[in-house]
C-alpha positions as CSV (number, residue, x, y, z in Angstrom):
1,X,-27.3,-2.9,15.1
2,X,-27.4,0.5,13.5
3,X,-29.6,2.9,15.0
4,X,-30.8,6.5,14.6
5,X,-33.4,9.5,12.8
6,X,-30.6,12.0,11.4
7,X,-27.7,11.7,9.5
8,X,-25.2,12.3,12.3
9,X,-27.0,9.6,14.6
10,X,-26.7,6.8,12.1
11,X,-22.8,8.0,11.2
12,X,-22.5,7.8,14.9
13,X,-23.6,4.3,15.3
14,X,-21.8,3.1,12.5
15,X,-18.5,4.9,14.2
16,X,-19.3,3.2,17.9
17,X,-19.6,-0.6,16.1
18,X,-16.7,-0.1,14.2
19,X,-14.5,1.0,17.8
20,X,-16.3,-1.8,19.4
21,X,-16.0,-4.2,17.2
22,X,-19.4,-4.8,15.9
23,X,-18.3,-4.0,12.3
24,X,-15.1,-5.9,11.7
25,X,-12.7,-4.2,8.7
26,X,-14.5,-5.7,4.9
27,X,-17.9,-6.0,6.3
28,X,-20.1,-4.5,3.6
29,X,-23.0,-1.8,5.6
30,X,-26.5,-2.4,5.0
31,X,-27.9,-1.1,1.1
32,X,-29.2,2.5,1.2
33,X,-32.4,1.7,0.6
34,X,-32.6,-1.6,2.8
35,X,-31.2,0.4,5.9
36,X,-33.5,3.8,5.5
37,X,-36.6,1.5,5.3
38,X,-35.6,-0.5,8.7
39,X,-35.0,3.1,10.5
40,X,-37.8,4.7,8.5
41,X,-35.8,7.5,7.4
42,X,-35.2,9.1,4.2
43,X,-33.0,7.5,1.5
44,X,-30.9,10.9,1.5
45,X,-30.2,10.5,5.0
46,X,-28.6,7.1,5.1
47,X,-26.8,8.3,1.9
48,X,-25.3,11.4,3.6
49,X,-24.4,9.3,6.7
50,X,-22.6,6.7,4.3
51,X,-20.5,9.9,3.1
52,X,-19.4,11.3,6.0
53,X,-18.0,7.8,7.1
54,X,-16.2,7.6,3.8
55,X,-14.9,11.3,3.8
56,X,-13.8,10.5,7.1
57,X,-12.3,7.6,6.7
58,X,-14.1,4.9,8.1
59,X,-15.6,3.7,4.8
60,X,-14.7,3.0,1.2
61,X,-17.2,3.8,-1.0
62,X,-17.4,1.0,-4.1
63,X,-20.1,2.5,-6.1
64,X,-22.4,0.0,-6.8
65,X,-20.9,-2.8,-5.2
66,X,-21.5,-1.0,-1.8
67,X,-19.9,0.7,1.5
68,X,-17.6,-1.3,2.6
69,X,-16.0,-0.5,6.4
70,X,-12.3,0.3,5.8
71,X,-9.4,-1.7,7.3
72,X,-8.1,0.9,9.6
73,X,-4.7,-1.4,10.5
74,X,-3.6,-2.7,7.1
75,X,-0.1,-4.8,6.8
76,X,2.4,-2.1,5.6
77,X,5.3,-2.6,3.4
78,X,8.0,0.3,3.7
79,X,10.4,1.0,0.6
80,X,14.2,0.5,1.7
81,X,16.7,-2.4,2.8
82,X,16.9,-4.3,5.3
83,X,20.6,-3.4,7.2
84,X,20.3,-6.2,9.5
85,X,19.9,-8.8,7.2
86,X,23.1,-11.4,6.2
87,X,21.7,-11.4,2.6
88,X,22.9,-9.7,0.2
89,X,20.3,-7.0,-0.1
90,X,18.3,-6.2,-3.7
91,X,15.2,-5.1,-2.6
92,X,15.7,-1.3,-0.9
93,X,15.2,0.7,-3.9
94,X,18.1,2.7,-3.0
95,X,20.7,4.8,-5.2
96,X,24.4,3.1,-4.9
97,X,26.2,5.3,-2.0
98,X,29.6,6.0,-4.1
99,X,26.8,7.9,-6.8
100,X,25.9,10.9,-3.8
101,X,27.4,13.6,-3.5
102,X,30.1,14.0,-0.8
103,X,28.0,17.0,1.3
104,X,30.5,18.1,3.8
105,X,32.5,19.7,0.6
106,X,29.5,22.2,0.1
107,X,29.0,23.6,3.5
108,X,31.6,26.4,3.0
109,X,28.4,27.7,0.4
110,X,25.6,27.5,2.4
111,X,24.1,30.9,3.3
112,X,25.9,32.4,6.7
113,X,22.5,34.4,7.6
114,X,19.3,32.3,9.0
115,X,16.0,32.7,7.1
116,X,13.1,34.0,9.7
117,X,9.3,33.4,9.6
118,X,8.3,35.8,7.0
119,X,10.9,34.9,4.7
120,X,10.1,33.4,1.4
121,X,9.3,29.5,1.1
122,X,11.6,29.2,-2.1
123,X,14.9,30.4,-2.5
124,X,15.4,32.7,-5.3
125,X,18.2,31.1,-7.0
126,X,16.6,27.6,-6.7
127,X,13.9,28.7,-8.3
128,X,15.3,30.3,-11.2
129,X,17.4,27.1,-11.3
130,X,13.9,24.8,-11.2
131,X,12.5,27.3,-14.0
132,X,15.3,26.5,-16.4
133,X,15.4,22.9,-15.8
134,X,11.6,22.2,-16.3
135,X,10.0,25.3,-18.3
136,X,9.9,23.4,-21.4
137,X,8.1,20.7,-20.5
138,X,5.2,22.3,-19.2
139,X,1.5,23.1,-20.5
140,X,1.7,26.3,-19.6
141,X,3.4,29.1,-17.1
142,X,4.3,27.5,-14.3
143,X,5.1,28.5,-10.6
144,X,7.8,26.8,-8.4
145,X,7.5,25.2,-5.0
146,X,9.7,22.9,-3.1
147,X,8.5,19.9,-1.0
148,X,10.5,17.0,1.1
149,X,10.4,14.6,-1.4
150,X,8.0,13.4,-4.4
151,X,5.0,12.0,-2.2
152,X,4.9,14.8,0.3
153,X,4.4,16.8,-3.1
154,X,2.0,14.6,-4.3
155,X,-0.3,14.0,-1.3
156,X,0.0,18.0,-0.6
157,X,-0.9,18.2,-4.4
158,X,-4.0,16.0,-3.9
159,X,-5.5,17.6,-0.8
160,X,-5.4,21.0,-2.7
161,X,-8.2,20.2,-4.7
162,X,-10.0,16.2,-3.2
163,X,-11.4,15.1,-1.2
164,X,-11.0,11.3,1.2
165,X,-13.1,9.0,-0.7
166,X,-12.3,10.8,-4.0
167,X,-11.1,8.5,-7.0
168,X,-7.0,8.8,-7.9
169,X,-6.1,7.0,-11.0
170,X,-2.7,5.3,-10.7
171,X,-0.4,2.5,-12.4
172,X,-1.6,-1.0,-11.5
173,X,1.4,-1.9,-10.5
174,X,2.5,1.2,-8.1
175,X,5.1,2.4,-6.4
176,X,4.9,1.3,-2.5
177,X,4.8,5.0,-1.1
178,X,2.3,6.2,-3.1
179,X,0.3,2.8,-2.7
180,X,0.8,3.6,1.4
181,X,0.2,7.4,1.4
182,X,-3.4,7.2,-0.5
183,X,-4.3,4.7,1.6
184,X,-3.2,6.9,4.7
185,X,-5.1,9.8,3.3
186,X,-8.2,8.3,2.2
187,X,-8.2,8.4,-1.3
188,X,-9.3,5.7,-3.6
189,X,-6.9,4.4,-6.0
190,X,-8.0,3.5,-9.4
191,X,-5.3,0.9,-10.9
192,X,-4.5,1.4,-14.8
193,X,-2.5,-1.3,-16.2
194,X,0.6,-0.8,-17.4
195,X,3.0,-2.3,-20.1
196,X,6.0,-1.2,-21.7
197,X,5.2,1.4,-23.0
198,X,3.2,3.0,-19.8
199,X,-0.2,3.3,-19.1
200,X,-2.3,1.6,-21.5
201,X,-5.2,4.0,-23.2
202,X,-8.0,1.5,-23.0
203,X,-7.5,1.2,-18.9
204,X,-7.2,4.7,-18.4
205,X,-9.9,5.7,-20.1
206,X,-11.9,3.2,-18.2
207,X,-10.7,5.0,-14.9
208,X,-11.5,8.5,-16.2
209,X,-15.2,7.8,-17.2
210,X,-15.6,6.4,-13.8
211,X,-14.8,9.2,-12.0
212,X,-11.3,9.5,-11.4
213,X,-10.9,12.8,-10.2
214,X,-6.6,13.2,-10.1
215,X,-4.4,10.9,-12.4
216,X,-0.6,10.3,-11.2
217,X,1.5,9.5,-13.7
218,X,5.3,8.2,-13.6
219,X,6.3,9.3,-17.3
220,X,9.9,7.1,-16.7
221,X,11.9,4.7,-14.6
222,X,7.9,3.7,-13.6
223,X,9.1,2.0,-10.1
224,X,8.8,-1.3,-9.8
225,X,8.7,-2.5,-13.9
226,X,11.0,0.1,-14.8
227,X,9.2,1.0,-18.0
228,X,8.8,4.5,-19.5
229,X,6.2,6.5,-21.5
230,X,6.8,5.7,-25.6
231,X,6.4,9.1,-27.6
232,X,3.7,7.3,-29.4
233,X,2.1,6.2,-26.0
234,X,2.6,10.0,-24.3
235,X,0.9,11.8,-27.4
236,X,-2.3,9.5,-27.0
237,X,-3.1,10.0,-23.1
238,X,-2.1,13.6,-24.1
239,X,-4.8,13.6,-26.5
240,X,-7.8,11.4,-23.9
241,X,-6.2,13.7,-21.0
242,X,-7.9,16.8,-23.0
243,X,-11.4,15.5,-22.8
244,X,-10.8,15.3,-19.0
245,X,-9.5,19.0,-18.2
246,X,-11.5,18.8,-15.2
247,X,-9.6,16.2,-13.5
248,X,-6.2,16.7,-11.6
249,X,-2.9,15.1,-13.5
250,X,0.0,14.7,-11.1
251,X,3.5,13.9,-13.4
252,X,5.9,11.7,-10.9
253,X,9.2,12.5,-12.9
254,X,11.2,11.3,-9.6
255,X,14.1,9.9,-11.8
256,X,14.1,13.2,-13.9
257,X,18.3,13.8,-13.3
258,X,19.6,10.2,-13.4
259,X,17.4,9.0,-16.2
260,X,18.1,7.9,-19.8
261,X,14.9,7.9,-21.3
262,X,13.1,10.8,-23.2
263,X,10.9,12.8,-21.7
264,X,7.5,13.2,-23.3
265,X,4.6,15.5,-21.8
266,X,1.6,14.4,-21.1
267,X,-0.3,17.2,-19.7
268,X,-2.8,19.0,-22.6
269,X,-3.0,22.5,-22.7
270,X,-6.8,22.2,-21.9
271,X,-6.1,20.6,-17.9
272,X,-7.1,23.1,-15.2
273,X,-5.1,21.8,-12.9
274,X,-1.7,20.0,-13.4
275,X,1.8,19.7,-11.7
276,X,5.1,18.3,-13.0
277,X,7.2,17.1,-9.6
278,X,11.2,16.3,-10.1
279,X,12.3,14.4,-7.2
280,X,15.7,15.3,-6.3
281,X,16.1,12.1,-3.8
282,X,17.9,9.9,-5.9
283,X,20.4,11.7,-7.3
284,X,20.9,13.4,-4.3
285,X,20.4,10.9,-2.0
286,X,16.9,9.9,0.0
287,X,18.4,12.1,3.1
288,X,18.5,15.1,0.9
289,X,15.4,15.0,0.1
290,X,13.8,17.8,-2.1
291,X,11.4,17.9,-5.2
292,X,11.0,20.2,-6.9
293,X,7.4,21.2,-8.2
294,X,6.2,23.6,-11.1
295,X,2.2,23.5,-11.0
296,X,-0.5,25.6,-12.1
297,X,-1.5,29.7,-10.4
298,X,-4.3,28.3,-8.7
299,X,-2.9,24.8,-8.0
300,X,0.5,26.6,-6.5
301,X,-1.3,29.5,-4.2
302,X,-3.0,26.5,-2.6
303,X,0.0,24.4,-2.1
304,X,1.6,27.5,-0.9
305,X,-0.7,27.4,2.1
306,X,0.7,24.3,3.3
307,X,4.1,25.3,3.0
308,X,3.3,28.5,4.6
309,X,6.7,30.3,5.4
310,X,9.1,29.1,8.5
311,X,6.5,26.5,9.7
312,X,6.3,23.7,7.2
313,X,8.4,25.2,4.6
314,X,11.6,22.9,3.2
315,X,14.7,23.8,5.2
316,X,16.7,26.7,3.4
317,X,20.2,24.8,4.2
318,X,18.9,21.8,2.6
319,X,18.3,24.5,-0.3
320,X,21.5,25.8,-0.4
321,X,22.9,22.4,-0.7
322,X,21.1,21.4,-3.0
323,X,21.6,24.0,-5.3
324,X,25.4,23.8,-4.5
325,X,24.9,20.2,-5.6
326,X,23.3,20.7,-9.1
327,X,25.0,23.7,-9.8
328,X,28.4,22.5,-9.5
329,X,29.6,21.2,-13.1
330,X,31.9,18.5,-11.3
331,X,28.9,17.2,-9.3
332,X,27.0,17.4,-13.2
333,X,29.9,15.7,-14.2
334,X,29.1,12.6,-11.5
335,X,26.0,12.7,-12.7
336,X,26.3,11.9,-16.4
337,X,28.6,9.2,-14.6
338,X,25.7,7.5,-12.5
339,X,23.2,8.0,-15.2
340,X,25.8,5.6,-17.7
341,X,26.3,3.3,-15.3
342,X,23.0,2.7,-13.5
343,X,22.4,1.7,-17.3
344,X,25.2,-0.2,-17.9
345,X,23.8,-2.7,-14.6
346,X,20.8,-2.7,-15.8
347,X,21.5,-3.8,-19.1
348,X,24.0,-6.3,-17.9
349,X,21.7,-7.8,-15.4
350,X,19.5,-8.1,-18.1
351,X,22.0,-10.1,-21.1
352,X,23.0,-12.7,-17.8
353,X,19.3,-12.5,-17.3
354,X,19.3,-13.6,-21.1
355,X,21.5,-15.8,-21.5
356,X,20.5,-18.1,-19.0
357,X,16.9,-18.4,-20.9
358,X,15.4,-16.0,-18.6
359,X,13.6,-14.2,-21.2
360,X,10.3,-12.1,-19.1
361,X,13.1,-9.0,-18.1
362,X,13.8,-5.8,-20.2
363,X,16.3,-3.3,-18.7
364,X,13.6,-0.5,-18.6
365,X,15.4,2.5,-16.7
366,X,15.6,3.4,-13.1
367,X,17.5,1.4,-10.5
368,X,15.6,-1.6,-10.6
369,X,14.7,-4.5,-13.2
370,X,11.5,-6.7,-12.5
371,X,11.1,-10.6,-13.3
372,X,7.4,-11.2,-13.8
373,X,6.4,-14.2,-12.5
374,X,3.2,-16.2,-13.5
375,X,2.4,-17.7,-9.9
376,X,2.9,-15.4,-6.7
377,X,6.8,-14.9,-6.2
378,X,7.2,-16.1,-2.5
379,X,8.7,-19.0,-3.1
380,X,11.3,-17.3,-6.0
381,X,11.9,-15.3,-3.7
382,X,12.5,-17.6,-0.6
383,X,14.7,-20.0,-3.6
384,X,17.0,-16.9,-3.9
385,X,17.4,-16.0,-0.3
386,X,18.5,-19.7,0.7
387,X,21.4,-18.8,-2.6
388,X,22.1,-15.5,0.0
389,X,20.0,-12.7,-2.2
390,X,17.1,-11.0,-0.6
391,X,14.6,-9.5,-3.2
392,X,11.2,-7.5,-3.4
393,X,8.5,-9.7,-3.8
394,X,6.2,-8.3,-6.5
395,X,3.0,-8.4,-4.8
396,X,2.9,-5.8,-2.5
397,X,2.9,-3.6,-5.1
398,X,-0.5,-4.2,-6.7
399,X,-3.2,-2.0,-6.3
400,X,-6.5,-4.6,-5.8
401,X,-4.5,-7.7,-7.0
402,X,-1.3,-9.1,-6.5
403,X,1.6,-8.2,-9.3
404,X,3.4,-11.5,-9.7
405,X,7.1,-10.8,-9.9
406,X,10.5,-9.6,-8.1
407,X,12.0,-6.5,-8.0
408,X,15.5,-6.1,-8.1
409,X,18.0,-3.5,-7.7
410,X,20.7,-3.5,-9.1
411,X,22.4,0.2,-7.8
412,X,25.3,-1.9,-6.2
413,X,26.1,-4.9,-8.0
414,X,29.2,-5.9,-9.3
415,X,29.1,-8.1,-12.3
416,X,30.7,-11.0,-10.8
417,X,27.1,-10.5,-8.6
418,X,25.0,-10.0,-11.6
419,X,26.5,-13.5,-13.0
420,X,25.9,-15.4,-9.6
421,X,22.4,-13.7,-9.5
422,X,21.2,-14.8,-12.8
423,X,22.4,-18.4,-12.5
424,X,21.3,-18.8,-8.9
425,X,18.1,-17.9,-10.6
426,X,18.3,-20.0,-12.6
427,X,18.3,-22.7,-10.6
428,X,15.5,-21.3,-8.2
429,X,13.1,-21.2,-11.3
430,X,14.3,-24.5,-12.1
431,X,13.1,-25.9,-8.7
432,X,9.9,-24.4,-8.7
């Protein structure tokens, strides 16, 4: 029973029946006005107790649909492989090894003197190499900071400016990590369906006028479907995204060097707040990891904070070797490589795919295709793992409701593998 006269009594309460198990994970709190008339208290109070447990994290605020007490142990699903497995493994996400850079043959340029608290965050050449790279396709001046890795960027990004409880529009389906860090930070995703050609209009406008107060947006190799923005499609959530300058638009470019799509802006000149983020994880390998990040004045003296200088700043060696990396015109070279044949799989997976009447998969970009299924995949997926394949089952990457389908990569297959693949399933469809 919920008890108490002020705000922080009844918040309290609700926190002591929750840790003792009065409140199980789901249950739905009493209405507002139903539980200020049972403690005779003012609306206002309830209402300001029911924020502080969703700001804190003990609560998910659904509008009018009510406060619901959050699930603070939720199943987890973690992006990469599975190296103890006898299957032959599809469902990591990961680049192909031989496409990395060989490291060991750059340490003879990374800087002989240590960088010191004090020091700056960035180093110069980096950034002047980040400027070059990304100026043009930005709304307006931008500044350059460097996190570890596209979601520490993005969850940095978001706590500059949200709050827990705050709406985040995202794509319905989503990629695992971000799907796992908004739930770890306490921000409420909005799902916006997605086709082909990205986020559809309709579905993010729907998410906007409902509150959303940041929008993160993967303009290509969208992970798990693969798709990528249309010029058509970037122009008209350029053109909705300026009636919203208010809210917060994260772009999630994480395939930026490796990809063969276009790519078409979507943040208006209008937005207040922005950041373009260009992982260099995948090119560089997940180990390496760096994004780089070009954001707004305001947005970057913020994010600054939280990579003040020596304490949580990005290691300068990784720096240096990452700008010995992208620098070198033989690793550039490698690169052009990868980028053709991380194509060339996808594109082959795709015709066996074909050619064995399996019509649902389009060879998108990125490292993955995606076979949408119209029942929940388990039992694709258990099909192909008895033929000695283990896949990503699709489901775990919806946002409130399952996203029927498999992922595959395809970063390492051979095509003798891609022909096996598609007729084994073949076969498992065939059984099901």
């Amino acid at each position: 029973m919920i008890i108490g006269n002020t705000a922080g009594d009844i918040f309290d309460s609700v926190r002591h029946l929750i840790q003792t198990g009065g409140l199980k994970p789901g249950e739905l709190l009493p209405p507002v006005r139903e539980l200020a008339l049972q403690l005779n208290v003012n609306r206002n109070t309830v209402a300001s107790a029911y924020k502080r447990l969703v700001t804190s994290g003990l609560a998910i605020s659904q509008g009018r649909n009510g406060t619901q007490i959050k699930d603070m142990h939720p199943p987890v699903e973690l992006e990469g492989g599975s190296p103890n497995s006898p299957l032959i493994d599809l469902s990591s996400g990961n680049p192909a090894l031989a496409r990395l850079p060989e490291a060991r043959r750059y340490f003879s340029q990374l800087a002989g003197t240590p960088r010191l608290y004090g020091d700056p965050a960035v180093d110069a050449q980096l950034e002047a190499w980040a400027q070059n790279w990304m100026s043009n396709d930005l709304p307006g001046k931008g500044e350059i900071n460097i996190t570890s890795g596209a979601i520490d960027a993005i969850e940095r990004l978001l706590q500059t400016h949200l709050l827990p409880g705050d709406s985040v529009a995202v794509e319905d389906p989503c990629f695992l990590s971000s799907i796992n860090m908004l739930r770890c930070t306490g921000f409420a995703p909005s799902p916006v369906a997605i086709d082909e050609e990205g986020m559809q209009l309709e579905a993010l406008e729907q998410a906007l006028k409902s509150g959303a107060r940041a929008l993160i947006l993967t303009p290509r190799a969208h992970n798990p479907t693969g798709c990528s923005l249309s010029q058509r499609r970037a122009a008209a959530i350029r053109t909705l995204l300026s009636r919203y300058p208010q809210v917060m638009i994260i772009v999630d470019d994480h395939f930026a060097l490796l990809s063969h799509s276009p790519f078409y802006p979507v943040i208006p000149a209008e937005t207040q707040r922005w950041a373009l983020v260009r992982s260099l994880s995948k090119a560089l390998g997940p180990d390496l990891r760096l994004a780089l990040v070009a954001c707004d004045r305001n947005t970057s003296d913020k994010l600054r904070l939280r990579l003040n200088s020596g304490s949580q700043w990005v290691s300068h060696l990784l720096q240096d070797l990452a700008l010995a990396c992208v620098s070198d015109p033989a690793f550039q070279a490698t690169l052009e490589q990868a980028r053709l044949e991380y194509q060339r799989l996808r594109e082959s997976m795709v015709e066996a795919f074909h050619e064995k009447g399996i019509g649902e998969v389009k060879a998108g970009d990125g490292l993955n295709i995606w076979l949408p299924t119209q029942a929940p995949s388990q039992a694709l997926a258990l099909e192909l793992a008895r033929a000695g394949w283990l896949v990503r089952e699709g489901e775990v990457f919806g946002i409130t409701s399952p996203a029927h389908g498999i992922r595959i990569t395809v970063s390492e297959l051979t095509q003798t593998d891609i022909e096996k693949l598609a007729a084994d399933t073949r076969r498992a469809l065939d059984k099901l």
